[in-house]
C-alpha positions in Angstrom: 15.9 -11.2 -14.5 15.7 -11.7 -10.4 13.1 -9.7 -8.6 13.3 -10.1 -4.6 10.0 -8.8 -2.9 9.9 -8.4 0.9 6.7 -8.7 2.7 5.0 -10.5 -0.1 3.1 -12.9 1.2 0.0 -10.6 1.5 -2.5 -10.2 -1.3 -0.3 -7.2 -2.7 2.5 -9.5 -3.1 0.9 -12.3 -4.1 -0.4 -10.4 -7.2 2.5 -8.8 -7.9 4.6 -12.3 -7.8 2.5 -13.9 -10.1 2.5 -11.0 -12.4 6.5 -10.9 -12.5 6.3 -14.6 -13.2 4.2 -14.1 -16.4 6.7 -11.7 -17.4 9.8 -14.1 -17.2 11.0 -12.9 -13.7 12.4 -15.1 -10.9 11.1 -14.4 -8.2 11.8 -14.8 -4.8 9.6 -13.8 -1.8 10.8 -13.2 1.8 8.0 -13.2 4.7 7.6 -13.9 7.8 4.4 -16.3 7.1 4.9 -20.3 7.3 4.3 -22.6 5.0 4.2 -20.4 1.6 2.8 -22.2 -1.5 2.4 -20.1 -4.9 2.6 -23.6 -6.8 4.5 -21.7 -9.7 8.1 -23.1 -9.9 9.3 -19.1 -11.4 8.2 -18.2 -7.4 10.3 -18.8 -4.5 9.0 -18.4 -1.2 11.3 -18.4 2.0 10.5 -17.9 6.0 12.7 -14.8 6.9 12.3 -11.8 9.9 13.6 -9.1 7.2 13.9 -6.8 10.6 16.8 -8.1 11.3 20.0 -8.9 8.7 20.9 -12.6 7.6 21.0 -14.5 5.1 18.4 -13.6 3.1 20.1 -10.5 2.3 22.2 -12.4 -0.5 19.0 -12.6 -2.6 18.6 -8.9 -2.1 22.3 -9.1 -3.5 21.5 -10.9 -6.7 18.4 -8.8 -7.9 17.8 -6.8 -10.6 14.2 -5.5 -9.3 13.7 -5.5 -5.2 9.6 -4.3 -4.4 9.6 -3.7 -0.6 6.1 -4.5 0.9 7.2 -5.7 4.5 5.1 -3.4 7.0 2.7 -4.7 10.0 -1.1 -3.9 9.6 -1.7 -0.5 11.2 -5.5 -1.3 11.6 -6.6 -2.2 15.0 -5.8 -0.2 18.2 -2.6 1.0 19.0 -1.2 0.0 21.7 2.8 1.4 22.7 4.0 -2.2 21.4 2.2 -1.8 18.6 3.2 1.5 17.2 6.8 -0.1 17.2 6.1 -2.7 15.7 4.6 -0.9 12.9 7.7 1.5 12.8 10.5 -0.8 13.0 8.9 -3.3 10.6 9.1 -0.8 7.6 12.4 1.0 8.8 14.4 -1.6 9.9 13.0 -3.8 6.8 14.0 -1.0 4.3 17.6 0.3 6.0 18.4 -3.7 5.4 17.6 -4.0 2.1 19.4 -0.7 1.7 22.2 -2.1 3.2 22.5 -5.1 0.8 22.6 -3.5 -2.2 25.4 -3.7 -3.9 27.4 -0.6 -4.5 26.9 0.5 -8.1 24.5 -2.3 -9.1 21.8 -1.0 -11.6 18.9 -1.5 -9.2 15.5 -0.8 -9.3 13.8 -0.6 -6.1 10.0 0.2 -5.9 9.9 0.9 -2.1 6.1 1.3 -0.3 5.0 4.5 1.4 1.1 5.3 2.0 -0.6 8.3 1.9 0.0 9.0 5.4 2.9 10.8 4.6 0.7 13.9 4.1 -0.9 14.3 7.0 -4.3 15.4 7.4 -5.0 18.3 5.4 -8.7 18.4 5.2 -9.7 19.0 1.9 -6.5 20.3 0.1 -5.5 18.3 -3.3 -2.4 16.3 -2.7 0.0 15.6 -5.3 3.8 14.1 -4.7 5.0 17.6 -4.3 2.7 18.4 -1.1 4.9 18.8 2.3 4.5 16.1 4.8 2.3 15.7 7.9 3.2 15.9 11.6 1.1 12.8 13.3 2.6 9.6 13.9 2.0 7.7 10.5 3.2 11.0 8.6 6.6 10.6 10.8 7.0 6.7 9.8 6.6 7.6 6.3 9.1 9.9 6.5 11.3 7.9 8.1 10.3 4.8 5.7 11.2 7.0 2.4 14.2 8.6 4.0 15.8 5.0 4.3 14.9 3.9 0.7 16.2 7.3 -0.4 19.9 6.1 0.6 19.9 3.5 -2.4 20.1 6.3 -4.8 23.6 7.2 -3.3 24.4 3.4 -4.3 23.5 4.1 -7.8 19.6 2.4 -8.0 17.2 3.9 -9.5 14.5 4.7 -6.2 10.1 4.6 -7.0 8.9 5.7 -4.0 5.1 4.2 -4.5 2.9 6.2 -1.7 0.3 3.2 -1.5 -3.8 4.9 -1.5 -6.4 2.0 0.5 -6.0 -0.3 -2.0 -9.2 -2.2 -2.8 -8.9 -6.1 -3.9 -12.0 -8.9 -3.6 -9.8 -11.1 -1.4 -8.0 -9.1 1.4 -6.8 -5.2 2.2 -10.1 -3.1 3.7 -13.0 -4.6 1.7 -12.2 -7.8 3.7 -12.6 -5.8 6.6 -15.7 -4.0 5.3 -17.2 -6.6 3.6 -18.7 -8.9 6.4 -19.9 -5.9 8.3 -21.9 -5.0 5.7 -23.0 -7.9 4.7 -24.5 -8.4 8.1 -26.2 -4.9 7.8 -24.0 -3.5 10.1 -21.9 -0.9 7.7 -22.2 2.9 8.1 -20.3 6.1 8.0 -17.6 6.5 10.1 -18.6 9.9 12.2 -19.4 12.6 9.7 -17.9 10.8 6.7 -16.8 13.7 5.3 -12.7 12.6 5.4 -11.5 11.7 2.4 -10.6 8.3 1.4 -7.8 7.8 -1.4 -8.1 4.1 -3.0 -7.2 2.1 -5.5 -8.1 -1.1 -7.4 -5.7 -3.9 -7.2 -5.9 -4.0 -11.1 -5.0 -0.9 -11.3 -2.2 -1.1 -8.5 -0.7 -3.9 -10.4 -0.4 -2.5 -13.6 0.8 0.9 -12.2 3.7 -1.2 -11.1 4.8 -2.3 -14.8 4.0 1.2 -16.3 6.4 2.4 -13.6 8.9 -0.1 -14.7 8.9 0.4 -18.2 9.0 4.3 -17.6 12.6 4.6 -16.0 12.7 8.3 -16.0 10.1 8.3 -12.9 12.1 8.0 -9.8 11.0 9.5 -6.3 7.9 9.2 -5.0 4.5 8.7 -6.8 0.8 8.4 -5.7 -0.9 5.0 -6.5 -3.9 6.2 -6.1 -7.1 6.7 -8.2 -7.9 10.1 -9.7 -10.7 10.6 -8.1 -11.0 10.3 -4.1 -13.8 9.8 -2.6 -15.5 10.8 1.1 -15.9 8.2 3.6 -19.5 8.7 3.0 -19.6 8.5 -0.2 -17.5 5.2 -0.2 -20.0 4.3 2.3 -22.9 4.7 0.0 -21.6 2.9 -3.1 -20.4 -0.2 -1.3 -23.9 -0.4 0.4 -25.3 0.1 -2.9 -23.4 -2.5 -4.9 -23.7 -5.0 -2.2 -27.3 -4.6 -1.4 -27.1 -3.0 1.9 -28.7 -0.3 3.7 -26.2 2.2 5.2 -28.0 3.9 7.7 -26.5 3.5 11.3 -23.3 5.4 11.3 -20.2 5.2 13.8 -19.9 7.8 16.1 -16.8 9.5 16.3 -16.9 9.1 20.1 -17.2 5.5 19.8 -14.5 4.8 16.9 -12.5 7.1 19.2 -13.5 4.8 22.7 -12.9 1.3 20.4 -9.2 2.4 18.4 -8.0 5.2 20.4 -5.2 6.8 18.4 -6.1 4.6 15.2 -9.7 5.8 15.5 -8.5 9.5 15.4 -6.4 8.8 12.3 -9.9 6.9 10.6 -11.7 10.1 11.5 -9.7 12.0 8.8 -7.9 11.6 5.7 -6.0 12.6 2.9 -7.1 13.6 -0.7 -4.2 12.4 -2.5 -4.1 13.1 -6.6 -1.9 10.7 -8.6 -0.1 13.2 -10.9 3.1 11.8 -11.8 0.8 8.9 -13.3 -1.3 10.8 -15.4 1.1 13.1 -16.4 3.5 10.1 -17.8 0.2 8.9 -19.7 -1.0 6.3 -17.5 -4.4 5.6 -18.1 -6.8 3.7 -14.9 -9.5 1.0 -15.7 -11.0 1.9 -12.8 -11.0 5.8 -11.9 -14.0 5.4 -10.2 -14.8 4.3 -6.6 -18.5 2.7 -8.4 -17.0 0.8 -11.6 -14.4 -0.5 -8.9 -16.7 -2.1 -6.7 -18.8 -2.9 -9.4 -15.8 -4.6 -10.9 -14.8 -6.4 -8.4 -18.3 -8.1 -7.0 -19.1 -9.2 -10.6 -21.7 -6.2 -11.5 -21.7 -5.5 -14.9 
């Protein structure tokens, strides 16, 4: 079996890779990044702008299992530049992937959303049948799905996986997070009362085989934990587990002044509910935002 993953040089990928390997895939990984070592001869790693069509759309072609990751970091501030490059790298990524599919070809293609999608809805319980949002990431999640949707007409089976903040010792937010508190410097951001859907990358992981095994599932689904969290509340138990007061919070004002737009967005949240999961019996090791972060520093 041939699995193709896009945009898999971060830590999502890299996981996910490795994984596949142990399971007897060939795997092939297409990323911008230079210089990609997974020192696993079942992992091929090539240099390609997936933005644009070439070449590396006859490995797209050839496989059974294509996870689409490719997507440029929305954290930092948004500039005009950079809200296009955070749209066209997940739309023009997925429409060429789309594109090389072959007509027909029993396909899977698990292709990456976020909670965005929603909007901000304050404190309303989110599953995958909620409506979608009107701000700017709402509208490039639409978009992104929309594109991935088009496979189905090609005869693939489509997992729409709408990613929550996905929490992992070695990269994603904690290795934002991390050093800030760390250097007693972590805090609420403004009220802390928007809520923050996460996952462990445990868990992440091995909703990604469930949702192989189960080929029934198509459309989108929540990878999320069950239980969402406040940013306060997040706040609170990473202090707690890393030994760190929590006690200067971020005004909005100033999150607004530093990010602009991004700031507003980090000001609010969604309370997403991963019920397509739980409902096809799929059972967390870590539905908690405390036996998470417990896990993943080592505290027992």
């Amino acid at each position: 079996m041939r699995a193709f993953i896009s945009g898999g040089f971060g830590f999502v990928g890299r996981a996910i890779a490795q994984h596949l390997a142990i399971k007897g895939f060939s795997v092939t990984i297409a990323d911008k990044a230079q210089n990609m070592n997974f020192n696993n001869p079942s992992i091929e790693a090539i240099s390609a702008d997936t933005t644009i069509p070439g070449s590396w759309q006859k490995l797209v072609e050839r496989a059974d299992l294509i996870v689409n990751l490719a997507g440029s970091s929305i954290f930092g501030r948004w500039t005009a530049k950079r809200k296009k490059d955070i749209y066209e790298s997940r739309i023009a990524t997925t429409k060429n992937i789309v594109d090389a599919i072959p007509d027909g070809k029993p396909v899977t293609l698990f292709s990456t959303s976020a909670q965005g999608y929603y909007g901000f809805r304050n404190d309303e319980l989110l599953d995958e049948d909620a409506g979608p949002g009107f701000d700017f990431l709402a509208r490039v999640c639409i978009d992104w799905e929309k594109e991935a949707h088009r496979a189905s007409a090609k005869g693939a089976r489509v997992v729409i996986t709408r990613f929550g903040i996905i929490l992992g010792k070695h990269g994603g937010v904690l290795g934002i997070m991390e050093p800030l508190f760390k250097l007693f410097l972590g805090g609420k951001l403004g009220k802390g009362n928007q809520w923050f859907s996460w996952i462990h990358i445990d868990d992440l992981i091995n909703a990604y085989f469930f949702l192989l095994d189960n080929s029934t599932i198509v459309g989108p689904v929540n990878v999320c934990a069950p239980n969402a969290v406040t940013n306060a509340e997040f706040t609170r138990i990473l202090g707690k587990v890393l030994n760190r007061p929590t006690i200067f919070p971020l005004p909005s004002f100033l999150v607004k002044i530093l990010l602009g737009e991004f700031g507003k967005t980090l000001l609010k949240g969604q309370r997403a509910f991963p019920k397509k999961l739980l409902e096809a019996g799929f059972t967390f090791a870590h539905p908690t935002i405390e036996s998470a972060l417990q896990n993943l520093y080592g505290i027992r």
